[in-house]
C-alpha positions in Angstrom: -19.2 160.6 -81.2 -17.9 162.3 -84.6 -21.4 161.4 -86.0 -23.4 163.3 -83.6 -21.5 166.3 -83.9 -22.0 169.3 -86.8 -19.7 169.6 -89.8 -17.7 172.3 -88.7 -17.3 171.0 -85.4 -13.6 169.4 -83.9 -13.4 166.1 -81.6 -9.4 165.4 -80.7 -8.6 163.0 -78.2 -6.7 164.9 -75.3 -5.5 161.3 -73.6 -7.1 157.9 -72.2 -10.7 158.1 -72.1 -10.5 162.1 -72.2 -11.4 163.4 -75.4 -11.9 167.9 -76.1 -15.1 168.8 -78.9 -14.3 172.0 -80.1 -18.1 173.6 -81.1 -18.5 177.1 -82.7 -21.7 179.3 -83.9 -23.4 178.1 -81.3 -26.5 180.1 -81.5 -28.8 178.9 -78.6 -28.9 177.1 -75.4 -31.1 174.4 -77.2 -28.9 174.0 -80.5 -25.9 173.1 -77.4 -28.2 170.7 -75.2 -29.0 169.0 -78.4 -25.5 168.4 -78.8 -24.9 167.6 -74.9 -28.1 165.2 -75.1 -26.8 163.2 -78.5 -23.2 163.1 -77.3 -24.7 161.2 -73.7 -26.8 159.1 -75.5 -24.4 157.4 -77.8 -22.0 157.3 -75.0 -24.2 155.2 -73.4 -25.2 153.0 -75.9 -24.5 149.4 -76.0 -21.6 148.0 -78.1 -20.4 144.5 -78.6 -16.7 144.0 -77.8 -14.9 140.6 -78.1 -18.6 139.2 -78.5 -19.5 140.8 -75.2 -22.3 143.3 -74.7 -20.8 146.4 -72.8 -22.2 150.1 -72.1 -20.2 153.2 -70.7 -20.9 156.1 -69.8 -20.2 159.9 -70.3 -19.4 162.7 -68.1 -18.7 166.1 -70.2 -18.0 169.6 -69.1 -18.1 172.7 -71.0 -16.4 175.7 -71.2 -17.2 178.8 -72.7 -14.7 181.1 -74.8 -16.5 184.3 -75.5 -15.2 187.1 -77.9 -14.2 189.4 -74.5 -13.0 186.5 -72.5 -9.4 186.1 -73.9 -8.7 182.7 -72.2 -6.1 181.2 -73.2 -6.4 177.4 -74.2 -4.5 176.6 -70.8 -7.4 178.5 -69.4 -10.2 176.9 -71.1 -8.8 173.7 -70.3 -8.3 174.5 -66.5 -11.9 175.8 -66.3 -13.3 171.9 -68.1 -11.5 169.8 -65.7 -13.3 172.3 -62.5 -16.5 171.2 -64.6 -15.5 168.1 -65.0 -15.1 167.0 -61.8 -18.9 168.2 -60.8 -19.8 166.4 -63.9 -17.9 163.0 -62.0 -19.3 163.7 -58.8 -23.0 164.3 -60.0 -23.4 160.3 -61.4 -22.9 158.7 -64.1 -24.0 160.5 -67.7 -24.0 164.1 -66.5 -22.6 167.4 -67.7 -21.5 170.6 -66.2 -20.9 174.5 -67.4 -17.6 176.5 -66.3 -19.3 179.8 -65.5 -16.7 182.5 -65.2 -18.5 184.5 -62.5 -19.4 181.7 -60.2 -16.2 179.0 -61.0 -17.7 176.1 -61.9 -21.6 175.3 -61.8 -24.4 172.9 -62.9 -26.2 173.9 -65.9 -29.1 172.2 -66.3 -30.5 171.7 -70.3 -34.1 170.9 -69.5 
């Protein structure tokens, strides 16, 4: 996953299969569904493990710290696992937004 992300970008491994990307300067909507897109695709690409073929999958959820926000880290990781758990219950290889107005919603990168 470390691959597909920018240089000044952070991965950290929260606990089991949960894992936090810390991304900055993010500039557009495209330059982040790029990243979204490249981080689901190499999640689901096949691996060999043991000598057997295997594929997983990716759910990811996002949250937004802006400058007036303030949120705390607690905060920002309350408002991922809301996303998150659209993100589960949408399929497999699916991603939601944290929209501070609305709670949680779909985001759609198309």
């Amino acid at each position: 996953m470390k691959s597909e992300l920018r240089e000044h970008d952070t991965l950290a491994r929260i606990g089991g299969d949960e894992f936090v990307v810390l991304l900055e300067e993010i500039e557009t909507k495209q330059c982040l569904c790029s990243i979204i897109q490249r981080l689901l695709a190499v999640a689901a690409s096949p691996y060999r493990l043991n000598g057997i073929q295997v594929q997983a999958s990716a759910s990811i959820s996002i949250s937004f710290n802006m400058p007036t926000s303030h949120a705390t880290d607690h905060e920002l990781l309350r408002q991922v696992d809301l996303a998150m758990y659209t993100a589960k219950t949408s399929g497999k290889n699916r991603y939601a937004f944290y929209a501070v107005s609305k709670g949680h919603t779909a985001f759609n990168c198309s």
